[in-house]
C-alpha positions as CSV (number, residue, x, y, z in Angstrom):
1,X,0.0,0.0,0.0
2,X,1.2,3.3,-0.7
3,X,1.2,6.5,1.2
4,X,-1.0,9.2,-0.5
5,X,1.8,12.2,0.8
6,X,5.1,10.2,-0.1
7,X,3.1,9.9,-3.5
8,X,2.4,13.4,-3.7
9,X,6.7,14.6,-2.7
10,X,8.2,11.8,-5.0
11,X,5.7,12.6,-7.9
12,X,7.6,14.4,-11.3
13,X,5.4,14.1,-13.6
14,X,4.1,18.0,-14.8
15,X,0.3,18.8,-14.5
16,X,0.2,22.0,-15.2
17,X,-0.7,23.0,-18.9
18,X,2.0,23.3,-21.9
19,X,1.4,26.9,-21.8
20,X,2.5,27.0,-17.8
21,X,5.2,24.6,-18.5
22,X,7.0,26.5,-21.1
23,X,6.4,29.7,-18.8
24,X,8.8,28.0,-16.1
25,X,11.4,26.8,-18.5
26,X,12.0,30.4,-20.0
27,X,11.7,31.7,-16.1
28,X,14.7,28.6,-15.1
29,X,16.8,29.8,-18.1
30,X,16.5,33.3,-17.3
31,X,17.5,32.6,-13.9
32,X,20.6,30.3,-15.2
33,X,21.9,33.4,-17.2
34,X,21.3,36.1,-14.1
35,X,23.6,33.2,-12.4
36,X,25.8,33.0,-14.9
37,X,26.4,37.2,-15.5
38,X,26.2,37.0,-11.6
39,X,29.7,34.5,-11.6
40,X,31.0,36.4,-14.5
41,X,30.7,39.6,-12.4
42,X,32.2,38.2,-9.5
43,X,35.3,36.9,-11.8
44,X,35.9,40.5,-13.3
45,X,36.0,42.1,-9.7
46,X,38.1,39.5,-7.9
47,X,40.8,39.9,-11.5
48,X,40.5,44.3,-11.4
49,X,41.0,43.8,-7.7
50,X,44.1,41.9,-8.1
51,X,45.3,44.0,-10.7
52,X,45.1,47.1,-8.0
53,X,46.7,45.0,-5.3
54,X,49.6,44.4,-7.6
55,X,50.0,47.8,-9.0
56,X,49.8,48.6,-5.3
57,X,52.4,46.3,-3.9
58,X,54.8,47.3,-6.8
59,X,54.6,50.9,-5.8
60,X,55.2,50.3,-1.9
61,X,58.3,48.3,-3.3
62,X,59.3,51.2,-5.4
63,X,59.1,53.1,-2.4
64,X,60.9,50.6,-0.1
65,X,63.6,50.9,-2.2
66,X,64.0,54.6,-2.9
67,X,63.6,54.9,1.2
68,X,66.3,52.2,1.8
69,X,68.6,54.4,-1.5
70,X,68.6,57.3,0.9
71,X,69.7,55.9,4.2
């Protein structure tokens, strides 16, 4: 015998009409591409960011070394 709400969770089969159905597969892609603009975001800050740290570090070193030139 089967349990009516275990029925109900483990169910996959779509009842909603074609119309609905097509609806939530344009509303799933659009989501995967905000993700996907979201990651390539994420990528293009974390790169500028180390691009600034480096061009930092090299002008404390610059610095270092004109400050150690004049002792």
């Amino acid at each position: 015998m089967t349990d009516p709400m275990t029925d109900l969770m483990t169910d996959v089969r779509p009842n909603g009409s074609k119309t609905m159905l097509i609806y939530e597969n344009l509303a799933r892609e659009r989501m995967r591409e905000a993700e996907q603009a979201a990651e390539h975001a994420r990528l293009v800050r974390r790169l500028s960011s180390a691009r600034r740290w480096e061009r930092l570090s090299a002008w404390a070193a610059r610095r270092a070394k004109r400050a150690n030139d004049l002792l």
